[in-house]
Biopython code that builds the backbone (N, CA, C, O; Angstrom):
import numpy as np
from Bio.PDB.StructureBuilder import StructureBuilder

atoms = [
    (1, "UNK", "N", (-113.555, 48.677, 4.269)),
    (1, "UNK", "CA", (-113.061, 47.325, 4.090)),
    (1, "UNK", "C", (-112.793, 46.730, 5.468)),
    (1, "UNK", "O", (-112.344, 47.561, 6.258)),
    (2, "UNK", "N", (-112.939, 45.629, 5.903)),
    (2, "UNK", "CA", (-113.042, 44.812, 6.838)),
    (2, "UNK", "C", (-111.540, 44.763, 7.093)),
    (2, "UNK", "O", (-110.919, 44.625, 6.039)),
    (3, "UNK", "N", (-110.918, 44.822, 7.971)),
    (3, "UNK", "CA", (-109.637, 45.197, 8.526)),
    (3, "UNK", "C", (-108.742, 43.607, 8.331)),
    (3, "UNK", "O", (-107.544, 43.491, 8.072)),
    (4, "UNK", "N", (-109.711, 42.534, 8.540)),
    (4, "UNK", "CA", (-108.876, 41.225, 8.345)),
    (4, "UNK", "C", (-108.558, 41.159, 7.310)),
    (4, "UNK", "O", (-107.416, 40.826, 6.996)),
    (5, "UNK", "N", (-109.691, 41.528, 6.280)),
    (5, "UNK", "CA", (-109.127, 41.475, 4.401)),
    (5, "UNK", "C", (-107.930, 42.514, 4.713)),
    (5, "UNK", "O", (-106.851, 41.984, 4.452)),
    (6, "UNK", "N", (-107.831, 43.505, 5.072)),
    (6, "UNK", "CA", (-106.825, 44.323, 5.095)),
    (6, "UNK", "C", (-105.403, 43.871, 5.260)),
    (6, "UNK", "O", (-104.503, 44.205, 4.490)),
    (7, "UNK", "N", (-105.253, 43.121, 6.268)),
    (7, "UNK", "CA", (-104.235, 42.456, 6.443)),
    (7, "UNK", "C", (-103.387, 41.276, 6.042)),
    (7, "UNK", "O", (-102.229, 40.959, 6.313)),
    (8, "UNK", "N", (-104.642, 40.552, 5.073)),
    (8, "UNK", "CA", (-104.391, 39.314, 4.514)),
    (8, "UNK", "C", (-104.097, 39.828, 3.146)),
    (8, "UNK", "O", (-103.419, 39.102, 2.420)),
    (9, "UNK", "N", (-104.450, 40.810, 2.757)),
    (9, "UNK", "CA", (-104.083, 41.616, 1.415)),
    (9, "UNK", "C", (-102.221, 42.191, 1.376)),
    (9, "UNK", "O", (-101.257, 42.114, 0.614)),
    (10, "UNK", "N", (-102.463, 42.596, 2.331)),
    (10, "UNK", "CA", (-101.358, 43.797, 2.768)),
    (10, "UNK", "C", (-100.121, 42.843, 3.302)),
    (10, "UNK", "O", (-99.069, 43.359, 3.680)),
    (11, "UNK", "N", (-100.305, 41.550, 3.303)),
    (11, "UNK", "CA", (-99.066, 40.460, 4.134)),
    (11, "UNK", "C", (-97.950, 40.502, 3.207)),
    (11, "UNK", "O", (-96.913, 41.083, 3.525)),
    (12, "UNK", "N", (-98.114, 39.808, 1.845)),
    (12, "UNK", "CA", (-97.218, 39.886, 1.200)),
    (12, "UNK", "C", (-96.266, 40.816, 0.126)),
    (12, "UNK", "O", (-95.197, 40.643, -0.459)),
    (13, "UNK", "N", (-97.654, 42.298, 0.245)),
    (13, "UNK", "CA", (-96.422, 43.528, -0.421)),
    (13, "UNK", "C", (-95.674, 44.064, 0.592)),
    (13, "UNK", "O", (-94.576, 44.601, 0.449)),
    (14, "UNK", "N", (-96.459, 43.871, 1.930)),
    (14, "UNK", "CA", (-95.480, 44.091, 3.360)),
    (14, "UNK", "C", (-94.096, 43.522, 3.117)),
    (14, "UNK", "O", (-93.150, 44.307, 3.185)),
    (15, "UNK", "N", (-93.873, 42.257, 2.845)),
    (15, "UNK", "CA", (-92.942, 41.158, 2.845)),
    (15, "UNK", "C", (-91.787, 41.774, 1.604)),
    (15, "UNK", "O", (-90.571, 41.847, 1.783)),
    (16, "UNK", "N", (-92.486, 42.158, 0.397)),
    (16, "UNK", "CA", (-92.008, 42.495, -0.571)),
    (16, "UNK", "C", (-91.453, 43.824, 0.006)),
    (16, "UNK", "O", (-90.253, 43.671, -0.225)),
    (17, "UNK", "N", (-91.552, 44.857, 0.523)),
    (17, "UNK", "CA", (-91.288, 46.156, 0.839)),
    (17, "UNK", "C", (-90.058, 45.631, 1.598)),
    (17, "UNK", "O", (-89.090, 46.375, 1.437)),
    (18, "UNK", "N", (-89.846, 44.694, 2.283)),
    (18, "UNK", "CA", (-89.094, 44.669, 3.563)),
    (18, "UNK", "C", (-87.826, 43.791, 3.027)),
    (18, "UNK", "O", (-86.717, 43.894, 3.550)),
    (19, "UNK", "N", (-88.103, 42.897, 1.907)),
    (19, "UNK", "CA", (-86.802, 42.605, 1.234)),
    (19, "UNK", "C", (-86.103, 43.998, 0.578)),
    (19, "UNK", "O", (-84.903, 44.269, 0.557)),
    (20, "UNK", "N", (-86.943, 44.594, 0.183)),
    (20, "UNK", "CA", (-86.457, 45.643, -0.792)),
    (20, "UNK", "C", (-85.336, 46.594, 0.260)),
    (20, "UNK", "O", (-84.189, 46.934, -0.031)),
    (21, "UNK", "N", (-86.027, 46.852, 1.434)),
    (21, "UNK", "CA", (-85.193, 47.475, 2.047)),
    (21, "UNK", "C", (-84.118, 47.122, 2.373)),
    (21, "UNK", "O", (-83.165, 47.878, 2.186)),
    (22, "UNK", "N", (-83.889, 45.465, 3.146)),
    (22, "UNK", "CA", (-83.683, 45.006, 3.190)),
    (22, "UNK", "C", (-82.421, 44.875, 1.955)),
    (22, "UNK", "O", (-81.246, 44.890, 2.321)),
    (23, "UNK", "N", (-82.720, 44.768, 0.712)),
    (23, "UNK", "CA", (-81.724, 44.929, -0.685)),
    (23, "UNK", "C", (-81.118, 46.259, -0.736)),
    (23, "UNK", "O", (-80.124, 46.443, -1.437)),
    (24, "UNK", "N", (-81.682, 47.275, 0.008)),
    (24, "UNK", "CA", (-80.908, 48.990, -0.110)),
    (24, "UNK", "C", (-79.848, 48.990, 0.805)),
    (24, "UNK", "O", (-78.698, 49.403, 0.659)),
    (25, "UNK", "N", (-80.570, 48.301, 2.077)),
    (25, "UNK", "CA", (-79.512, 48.599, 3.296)),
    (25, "UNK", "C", (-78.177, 47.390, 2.779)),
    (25, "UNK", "O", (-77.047, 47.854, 2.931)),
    (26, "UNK", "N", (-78.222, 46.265, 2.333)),
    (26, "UNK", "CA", (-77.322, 45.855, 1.734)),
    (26, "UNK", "C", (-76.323, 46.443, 0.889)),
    (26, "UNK", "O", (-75.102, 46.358, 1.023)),
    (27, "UNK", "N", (-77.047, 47.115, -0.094)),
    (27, "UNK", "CA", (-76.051, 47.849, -1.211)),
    (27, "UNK", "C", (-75.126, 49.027, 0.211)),
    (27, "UNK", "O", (-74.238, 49.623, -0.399)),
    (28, "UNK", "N", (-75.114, 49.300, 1.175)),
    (28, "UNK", "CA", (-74.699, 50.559, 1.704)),
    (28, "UNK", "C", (-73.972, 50.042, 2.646)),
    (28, "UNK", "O", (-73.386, 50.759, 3.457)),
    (29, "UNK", "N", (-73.889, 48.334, 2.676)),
    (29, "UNK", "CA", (-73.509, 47.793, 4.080)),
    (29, "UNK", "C", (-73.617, 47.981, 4.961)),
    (29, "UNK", "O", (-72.735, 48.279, 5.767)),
    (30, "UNK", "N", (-74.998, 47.853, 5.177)),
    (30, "UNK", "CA", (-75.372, 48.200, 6.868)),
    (30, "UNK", "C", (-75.783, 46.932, 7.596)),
    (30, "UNK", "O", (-75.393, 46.604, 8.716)),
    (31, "UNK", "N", (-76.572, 46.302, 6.863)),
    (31, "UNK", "CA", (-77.052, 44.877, 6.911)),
    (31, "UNK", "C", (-76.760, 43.733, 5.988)),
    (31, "UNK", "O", (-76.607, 44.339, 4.927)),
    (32, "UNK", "N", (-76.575, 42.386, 5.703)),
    (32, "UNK", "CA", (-76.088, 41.587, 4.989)),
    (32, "UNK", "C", (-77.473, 40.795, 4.338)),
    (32, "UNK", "O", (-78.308, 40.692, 5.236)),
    (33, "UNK", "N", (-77.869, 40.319, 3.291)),
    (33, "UNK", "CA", (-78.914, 39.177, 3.492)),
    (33, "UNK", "C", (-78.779, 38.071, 4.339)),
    (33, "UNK", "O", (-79.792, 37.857, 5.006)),
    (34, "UNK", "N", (-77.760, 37.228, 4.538)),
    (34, "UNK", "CA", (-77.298, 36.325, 5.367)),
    (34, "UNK", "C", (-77.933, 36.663, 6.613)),
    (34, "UNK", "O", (-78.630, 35.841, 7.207)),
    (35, "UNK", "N", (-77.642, 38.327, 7.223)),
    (35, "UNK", "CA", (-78.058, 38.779, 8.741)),
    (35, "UNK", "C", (-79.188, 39.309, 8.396)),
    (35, "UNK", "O", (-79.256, 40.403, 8.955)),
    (36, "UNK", "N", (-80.422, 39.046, 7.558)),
    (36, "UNK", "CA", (-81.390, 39.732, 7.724)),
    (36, "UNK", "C", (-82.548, 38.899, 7.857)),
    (36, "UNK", "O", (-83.672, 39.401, 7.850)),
    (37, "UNK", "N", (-82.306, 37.272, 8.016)),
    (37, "UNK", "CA", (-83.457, 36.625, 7.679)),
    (37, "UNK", "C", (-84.873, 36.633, 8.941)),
    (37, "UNK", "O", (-86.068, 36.352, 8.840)),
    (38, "UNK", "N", (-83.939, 37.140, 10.179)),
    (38, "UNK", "CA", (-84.651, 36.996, 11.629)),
    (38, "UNK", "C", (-85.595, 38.088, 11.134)),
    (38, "UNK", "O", (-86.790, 37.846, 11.307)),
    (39, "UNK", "N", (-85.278, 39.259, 10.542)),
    (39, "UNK", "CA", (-86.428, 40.241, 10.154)),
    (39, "UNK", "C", (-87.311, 40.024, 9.605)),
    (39, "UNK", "O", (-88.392, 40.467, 9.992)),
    (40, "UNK", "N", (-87.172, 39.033, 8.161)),
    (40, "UNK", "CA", (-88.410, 38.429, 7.341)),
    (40, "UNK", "C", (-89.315, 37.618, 8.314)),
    (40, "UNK", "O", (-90.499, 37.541, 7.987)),
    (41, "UNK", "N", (-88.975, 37.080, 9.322)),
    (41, "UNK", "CA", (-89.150, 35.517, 9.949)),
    (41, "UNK", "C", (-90.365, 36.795, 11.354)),
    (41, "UNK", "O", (-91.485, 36.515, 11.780)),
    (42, "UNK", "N", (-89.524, 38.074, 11.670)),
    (42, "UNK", "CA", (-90.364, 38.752, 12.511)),
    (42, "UNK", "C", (-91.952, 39.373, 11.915)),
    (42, "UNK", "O", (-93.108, 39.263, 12.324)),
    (43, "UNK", "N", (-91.395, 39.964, 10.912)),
    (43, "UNK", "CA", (-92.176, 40.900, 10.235)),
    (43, "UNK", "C", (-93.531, 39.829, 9.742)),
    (43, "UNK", "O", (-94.710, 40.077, 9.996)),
    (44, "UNK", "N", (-93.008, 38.536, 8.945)),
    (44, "UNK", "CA", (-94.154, 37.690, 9.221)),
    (44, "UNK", "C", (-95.162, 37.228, 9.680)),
    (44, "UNK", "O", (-96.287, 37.163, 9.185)),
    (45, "UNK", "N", (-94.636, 36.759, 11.027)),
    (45, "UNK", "CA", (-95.308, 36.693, 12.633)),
    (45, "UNK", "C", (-95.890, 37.726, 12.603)),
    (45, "UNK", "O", (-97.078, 37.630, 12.293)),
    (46, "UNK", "N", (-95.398, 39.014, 12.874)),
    (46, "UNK", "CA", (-96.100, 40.166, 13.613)),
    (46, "UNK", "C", (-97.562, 40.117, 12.418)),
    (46, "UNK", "O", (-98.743, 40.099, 12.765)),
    (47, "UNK", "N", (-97.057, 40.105, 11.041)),
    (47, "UNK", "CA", (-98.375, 40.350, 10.279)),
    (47, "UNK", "C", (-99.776, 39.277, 10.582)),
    (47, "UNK", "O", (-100.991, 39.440, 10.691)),
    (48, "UNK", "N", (-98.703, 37.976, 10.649)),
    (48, "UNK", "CA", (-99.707, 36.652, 11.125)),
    (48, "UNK", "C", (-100.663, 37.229, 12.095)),
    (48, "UNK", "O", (-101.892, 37.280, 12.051)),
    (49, "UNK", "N", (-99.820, 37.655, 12.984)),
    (49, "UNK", "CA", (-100.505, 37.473, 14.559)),
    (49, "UNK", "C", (-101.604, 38.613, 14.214)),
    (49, "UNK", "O", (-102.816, 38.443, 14.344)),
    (50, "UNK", "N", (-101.020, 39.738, 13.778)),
    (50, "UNK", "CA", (-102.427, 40.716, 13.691)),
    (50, "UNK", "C", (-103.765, 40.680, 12.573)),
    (50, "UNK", "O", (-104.785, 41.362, 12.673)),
    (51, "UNK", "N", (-103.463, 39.728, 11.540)),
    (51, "UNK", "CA", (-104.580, 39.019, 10.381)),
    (51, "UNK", "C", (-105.259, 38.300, 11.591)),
    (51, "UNK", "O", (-106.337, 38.882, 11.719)),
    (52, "UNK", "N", (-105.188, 37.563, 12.310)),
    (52, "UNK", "CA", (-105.417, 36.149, 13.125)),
    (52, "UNK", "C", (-106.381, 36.821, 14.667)),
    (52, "UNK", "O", (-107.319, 36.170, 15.127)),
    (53, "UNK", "N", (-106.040, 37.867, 15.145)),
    (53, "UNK", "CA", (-106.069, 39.299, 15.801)),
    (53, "UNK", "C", (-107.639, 39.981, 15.419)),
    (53, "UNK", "O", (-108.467, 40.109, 16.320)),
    (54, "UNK", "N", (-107.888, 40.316, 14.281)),
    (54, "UNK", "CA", (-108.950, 41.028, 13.481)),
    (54, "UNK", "C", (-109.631, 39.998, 13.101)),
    (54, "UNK", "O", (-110.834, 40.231, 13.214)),
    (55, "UNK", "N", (-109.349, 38.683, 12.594)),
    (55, "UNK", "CA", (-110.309, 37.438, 12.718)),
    (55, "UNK", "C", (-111.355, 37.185, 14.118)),
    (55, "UNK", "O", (-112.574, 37.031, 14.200)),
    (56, "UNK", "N", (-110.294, 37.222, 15.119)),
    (56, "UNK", "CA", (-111.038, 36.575, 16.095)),
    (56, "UNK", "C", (-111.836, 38.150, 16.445)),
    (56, "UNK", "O", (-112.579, 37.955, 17.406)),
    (57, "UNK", "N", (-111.889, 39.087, 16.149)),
    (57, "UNK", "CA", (-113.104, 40.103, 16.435)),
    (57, "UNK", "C", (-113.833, 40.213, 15.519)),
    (57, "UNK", "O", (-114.777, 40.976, 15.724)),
    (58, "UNK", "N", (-113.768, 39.576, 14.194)),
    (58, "UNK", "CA", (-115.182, 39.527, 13.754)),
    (58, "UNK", "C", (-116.787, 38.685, 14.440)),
    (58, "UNK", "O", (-116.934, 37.752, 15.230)),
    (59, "UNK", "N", (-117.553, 39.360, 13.854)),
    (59, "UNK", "CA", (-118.999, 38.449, 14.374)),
    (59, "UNK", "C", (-118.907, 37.638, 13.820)),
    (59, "UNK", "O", (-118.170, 37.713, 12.836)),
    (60, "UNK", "N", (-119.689, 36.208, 14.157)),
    (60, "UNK", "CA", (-119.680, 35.213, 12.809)),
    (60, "UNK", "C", (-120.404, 35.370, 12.320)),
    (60, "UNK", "O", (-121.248, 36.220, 12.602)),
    (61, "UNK", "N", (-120.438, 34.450, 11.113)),
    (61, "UNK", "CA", (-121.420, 34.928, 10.031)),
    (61, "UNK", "C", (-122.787, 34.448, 9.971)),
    (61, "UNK", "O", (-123.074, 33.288, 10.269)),
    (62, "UNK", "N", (-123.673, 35.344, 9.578)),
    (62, "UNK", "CA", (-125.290, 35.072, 9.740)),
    (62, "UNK", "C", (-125.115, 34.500, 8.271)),
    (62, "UNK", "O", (-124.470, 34.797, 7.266)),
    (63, "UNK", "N", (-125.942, 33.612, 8.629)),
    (63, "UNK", "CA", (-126.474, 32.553, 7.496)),
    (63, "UNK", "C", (-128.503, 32.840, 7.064)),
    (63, "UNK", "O", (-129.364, 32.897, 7.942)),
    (64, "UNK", "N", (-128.757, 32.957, 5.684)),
    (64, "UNK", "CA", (-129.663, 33.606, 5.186)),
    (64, "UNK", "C", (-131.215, 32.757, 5.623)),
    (64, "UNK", "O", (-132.372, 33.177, 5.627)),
    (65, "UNK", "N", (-130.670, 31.488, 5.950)),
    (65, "UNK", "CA", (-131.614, 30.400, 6.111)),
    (65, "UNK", "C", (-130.891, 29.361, 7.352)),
    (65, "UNK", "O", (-129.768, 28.859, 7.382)),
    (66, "UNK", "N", (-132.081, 29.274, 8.377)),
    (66, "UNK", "CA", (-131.857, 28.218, 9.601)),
    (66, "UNK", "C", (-132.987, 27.922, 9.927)),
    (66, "UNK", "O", (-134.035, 28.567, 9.960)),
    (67, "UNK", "N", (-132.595, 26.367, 10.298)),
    (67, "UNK", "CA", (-134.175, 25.764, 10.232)),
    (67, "UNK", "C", (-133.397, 24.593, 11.282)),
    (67, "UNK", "O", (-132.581, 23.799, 10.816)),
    (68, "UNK", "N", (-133.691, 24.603, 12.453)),
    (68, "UNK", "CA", (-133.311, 23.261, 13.051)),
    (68, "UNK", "C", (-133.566, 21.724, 12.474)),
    (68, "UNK", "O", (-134.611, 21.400, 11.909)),
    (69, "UNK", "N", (-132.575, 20.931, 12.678)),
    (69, "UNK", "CA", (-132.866, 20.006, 12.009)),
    (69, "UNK", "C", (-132.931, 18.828, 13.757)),
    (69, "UNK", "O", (-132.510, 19.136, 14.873)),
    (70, "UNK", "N", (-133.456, 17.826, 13.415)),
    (70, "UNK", "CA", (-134.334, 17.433, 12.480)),
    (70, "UNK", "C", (-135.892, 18.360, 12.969)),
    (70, "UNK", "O", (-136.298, 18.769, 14.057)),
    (71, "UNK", "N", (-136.474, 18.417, 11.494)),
    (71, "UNK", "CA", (-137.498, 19.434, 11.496)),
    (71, "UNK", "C", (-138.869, 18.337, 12.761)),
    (71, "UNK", "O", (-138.875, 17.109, 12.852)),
    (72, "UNK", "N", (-139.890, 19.375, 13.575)),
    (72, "UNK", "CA", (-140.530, 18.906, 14.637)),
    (72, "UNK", "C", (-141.557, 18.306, 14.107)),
    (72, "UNK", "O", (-142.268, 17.696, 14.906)),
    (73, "UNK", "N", (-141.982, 18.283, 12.557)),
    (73, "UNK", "CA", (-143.328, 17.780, 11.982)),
    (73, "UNK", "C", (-142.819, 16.302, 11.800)),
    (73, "UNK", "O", (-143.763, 15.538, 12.006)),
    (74, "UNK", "N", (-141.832, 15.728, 11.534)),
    (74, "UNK", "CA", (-141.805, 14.480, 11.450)),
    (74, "UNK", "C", (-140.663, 13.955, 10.517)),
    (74, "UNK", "O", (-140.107, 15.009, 10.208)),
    (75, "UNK", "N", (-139.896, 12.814, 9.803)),
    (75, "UNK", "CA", (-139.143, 12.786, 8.926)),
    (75, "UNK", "C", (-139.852, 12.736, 7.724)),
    (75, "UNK", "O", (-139.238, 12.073, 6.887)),
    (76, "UNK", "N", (-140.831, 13.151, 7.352)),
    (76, "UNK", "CA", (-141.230, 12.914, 6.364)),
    (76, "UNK", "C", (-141.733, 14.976, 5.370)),
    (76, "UNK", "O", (-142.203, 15.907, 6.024)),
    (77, "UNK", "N", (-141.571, 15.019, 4.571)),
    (77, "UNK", "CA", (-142.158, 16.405, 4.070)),
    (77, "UNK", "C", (-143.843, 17.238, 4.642)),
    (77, "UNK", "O", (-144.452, 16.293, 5.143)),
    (78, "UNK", "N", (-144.341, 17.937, 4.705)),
    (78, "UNK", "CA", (-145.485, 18.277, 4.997)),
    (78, "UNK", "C", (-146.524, 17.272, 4.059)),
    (78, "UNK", "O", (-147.301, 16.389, 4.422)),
    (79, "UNK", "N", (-146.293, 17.639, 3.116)),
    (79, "UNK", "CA", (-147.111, 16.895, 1.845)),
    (79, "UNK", "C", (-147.055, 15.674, 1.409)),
    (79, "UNK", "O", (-147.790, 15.137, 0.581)),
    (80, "UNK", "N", (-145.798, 15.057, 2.218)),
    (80, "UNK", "CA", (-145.865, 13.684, 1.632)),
    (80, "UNK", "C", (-145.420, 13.751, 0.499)),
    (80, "UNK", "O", (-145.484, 14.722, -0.255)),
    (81, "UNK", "N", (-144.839, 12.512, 0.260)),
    (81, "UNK", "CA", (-144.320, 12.056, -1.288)),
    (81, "UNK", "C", (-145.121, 11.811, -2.517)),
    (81, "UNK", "O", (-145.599, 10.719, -2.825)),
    (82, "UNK", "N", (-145.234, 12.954, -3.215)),
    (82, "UNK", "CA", (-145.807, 12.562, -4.686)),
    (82, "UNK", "C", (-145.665, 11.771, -5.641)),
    (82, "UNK", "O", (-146.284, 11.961, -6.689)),
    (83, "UNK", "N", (-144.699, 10.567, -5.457)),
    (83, "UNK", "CA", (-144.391, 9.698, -6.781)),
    (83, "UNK", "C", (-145.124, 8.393, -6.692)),
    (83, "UNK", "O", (-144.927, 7.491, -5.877)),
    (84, "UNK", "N", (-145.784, 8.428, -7.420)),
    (84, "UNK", "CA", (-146.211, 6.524, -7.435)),
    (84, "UNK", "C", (-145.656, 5.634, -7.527)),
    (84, "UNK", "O", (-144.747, 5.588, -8.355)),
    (85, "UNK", "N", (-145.941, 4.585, -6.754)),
    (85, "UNK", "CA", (-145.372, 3.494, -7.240)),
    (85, "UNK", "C", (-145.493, 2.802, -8.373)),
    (85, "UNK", "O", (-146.696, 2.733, -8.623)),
    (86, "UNK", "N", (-144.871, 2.259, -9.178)),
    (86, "UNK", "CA", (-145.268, 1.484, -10.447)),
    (86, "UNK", "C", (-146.549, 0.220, -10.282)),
    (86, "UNK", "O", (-146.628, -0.582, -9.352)),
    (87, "UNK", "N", (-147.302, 0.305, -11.237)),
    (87, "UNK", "CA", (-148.278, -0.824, -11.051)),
    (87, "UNK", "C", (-147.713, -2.069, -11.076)),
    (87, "UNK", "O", (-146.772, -2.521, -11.728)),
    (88, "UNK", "N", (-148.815, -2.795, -9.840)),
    (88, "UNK", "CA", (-148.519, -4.188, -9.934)),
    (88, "UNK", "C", (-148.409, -4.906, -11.121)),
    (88, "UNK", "O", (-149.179, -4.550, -12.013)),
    (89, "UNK", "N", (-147.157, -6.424, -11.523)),
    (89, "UNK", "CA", (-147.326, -7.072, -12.415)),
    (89, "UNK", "C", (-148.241, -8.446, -11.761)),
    (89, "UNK", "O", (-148.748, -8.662, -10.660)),
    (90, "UNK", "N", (-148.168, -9.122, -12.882)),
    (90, "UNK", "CA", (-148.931, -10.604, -12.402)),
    (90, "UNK", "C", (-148.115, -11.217, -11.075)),
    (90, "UNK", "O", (-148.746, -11.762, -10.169)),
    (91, "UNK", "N", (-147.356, -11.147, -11.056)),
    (91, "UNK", "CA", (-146.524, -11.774, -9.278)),
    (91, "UNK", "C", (-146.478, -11.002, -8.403)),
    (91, "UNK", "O", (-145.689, -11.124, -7.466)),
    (92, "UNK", "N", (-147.437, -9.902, -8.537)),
    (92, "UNK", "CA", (-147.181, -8.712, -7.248)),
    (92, "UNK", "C", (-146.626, -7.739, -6.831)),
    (92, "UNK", "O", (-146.909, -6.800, -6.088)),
    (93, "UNK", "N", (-145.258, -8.282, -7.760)),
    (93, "UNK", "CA", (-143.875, -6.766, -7.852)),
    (93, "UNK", "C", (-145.152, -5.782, -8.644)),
    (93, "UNK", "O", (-146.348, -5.859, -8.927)),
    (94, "UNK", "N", (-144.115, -4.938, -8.756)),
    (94, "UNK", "CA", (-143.913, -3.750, -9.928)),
    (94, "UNK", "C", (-143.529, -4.516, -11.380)),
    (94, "UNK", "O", (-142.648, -5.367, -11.497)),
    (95, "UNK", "N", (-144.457, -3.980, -12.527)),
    (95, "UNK", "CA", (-143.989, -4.286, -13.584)),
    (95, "UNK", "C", (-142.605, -4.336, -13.895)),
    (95, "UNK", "O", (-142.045, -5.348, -14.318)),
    (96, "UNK", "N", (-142.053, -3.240, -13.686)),
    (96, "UNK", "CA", (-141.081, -2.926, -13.952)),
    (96, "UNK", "C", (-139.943, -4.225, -13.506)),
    (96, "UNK", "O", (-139.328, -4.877, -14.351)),
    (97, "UNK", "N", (-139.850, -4.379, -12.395)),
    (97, "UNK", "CA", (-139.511, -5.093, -11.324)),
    (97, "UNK", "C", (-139.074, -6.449, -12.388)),
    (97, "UNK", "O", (-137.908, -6.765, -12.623)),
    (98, "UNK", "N", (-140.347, -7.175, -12.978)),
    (98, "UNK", "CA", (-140.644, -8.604, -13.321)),
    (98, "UNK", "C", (-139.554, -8.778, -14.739)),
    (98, "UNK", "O", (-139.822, -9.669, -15.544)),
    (99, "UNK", "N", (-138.398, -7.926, -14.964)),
    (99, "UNK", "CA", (-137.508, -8.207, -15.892)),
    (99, "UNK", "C", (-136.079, -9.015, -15.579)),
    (99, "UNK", "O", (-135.122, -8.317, -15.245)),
    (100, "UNK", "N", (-135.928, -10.249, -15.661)),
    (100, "UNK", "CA", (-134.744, -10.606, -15.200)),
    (100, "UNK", "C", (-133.082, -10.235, -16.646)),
    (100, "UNK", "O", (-131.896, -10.554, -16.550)),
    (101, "UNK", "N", (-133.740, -9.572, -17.640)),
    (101, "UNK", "CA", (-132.659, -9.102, -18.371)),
    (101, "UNK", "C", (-132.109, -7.785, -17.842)),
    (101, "UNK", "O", (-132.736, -6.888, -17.279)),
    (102, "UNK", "N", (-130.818, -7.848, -18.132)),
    (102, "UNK", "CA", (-129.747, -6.869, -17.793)),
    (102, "UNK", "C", (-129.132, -6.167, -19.066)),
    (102, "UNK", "O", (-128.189, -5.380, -18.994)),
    (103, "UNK", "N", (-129.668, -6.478, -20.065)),
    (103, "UNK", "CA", (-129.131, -6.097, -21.143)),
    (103, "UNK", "C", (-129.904, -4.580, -21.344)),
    (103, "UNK", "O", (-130.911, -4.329, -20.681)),
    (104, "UNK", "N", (-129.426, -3.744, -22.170)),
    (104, "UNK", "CA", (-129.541, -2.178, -22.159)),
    (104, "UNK", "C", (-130.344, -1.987, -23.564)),
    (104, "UNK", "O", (-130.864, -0.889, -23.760)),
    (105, "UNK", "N", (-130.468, -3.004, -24.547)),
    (105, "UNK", "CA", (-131.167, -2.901, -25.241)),
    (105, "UNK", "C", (-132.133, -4.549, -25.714)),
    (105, "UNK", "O", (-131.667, -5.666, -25.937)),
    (106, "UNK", "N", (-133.533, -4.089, -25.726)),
    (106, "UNK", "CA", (-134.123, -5.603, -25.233)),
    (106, "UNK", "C", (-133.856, -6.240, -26.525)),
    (106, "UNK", "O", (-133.558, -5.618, -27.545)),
    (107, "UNK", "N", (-133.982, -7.554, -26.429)),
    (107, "UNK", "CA", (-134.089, -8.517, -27.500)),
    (107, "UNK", "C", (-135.313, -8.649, -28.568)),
    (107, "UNK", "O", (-136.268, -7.896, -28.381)),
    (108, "UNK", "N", (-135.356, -9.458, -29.563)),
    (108, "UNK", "CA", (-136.471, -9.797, -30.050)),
    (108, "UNK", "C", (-137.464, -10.637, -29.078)),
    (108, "UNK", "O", (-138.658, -10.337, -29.065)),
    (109, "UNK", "N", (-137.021, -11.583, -28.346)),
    (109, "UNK", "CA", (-137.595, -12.071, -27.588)),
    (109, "UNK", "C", (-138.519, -11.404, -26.561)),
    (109, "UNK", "O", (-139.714, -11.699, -26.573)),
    (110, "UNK", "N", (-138.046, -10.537, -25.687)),
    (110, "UNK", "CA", (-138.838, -9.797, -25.247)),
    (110, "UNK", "C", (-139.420, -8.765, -25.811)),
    (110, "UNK", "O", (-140.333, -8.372, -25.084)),
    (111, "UNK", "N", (-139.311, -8.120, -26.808)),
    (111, "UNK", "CA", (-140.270, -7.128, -27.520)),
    (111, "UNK", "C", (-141.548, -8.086, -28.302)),
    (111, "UNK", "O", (-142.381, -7.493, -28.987)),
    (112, "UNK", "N", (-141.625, -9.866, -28.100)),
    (112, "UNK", "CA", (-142.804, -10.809, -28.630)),
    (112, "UNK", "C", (-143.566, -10.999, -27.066)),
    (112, "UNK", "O", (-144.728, -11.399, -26.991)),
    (113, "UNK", "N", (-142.915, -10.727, -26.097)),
    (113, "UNK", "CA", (-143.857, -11.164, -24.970)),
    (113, "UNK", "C", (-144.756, -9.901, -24.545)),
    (113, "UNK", "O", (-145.594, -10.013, -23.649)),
]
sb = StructureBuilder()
sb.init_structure("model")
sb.init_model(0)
sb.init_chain("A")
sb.init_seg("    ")
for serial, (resi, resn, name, xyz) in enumerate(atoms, 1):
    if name == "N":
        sb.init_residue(resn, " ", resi, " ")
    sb.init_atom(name, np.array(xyz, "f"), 0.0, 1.0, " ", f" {name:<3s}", serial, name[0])
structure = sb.get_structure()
């Protein structure tokens, strides 16, 4: 296992272990909770710093696919774009184009032209 997962795993039963003790040495009066918070506040840090520690010595990560962008053949695909354009209507557009209704289902009117 990769030592950073290790540590990012291991932060907060660390934390949990260290109240606990932390709760024993209380019952025996050795330490108070009141006087113990600088320990939670250390033990933290120290875990931070060494997760953060094993990060910065990993390699970075290889990626499965790299392809410089922008690619050197051109902005356009090797093959060019396969879609047609819609055929011309009588004014030159696109058929499609020559509808000035907005409505989502056509009228009688236009289902006679």
């Amino acid at each position: 296992m990769n030592q950073y997962y290790f540590l990012h795993r291991i932060k907060w039963p660390a934390m949990l272990v260290v109240v606990g003790i932390t709760a024993l040495l209380d019952e025996y009066h050795v330490i108070s909770y009141s006087h113990s918070w600088p320990l939670y506040l250390i033990v933290l840090g120290v875990l931070s710093l060494a997760e953060r520690a094993a990060l910065a010595q990993m390699p970075p990560p290889q990626y499965p696919y790299q392809q410089p962008w922008p690619p050197s053949s051109g902005p356009y695909p090797p093959g060019g774009y396969s879609a047609a354009a819609p055929a011309p209507g009588p004014s030159g557009q696109p058929s499609s184009w020559t509808s000035t209704s907005t409505a989502i289902v056509r009228s009688q009117d236009e289902e006679s032209k």
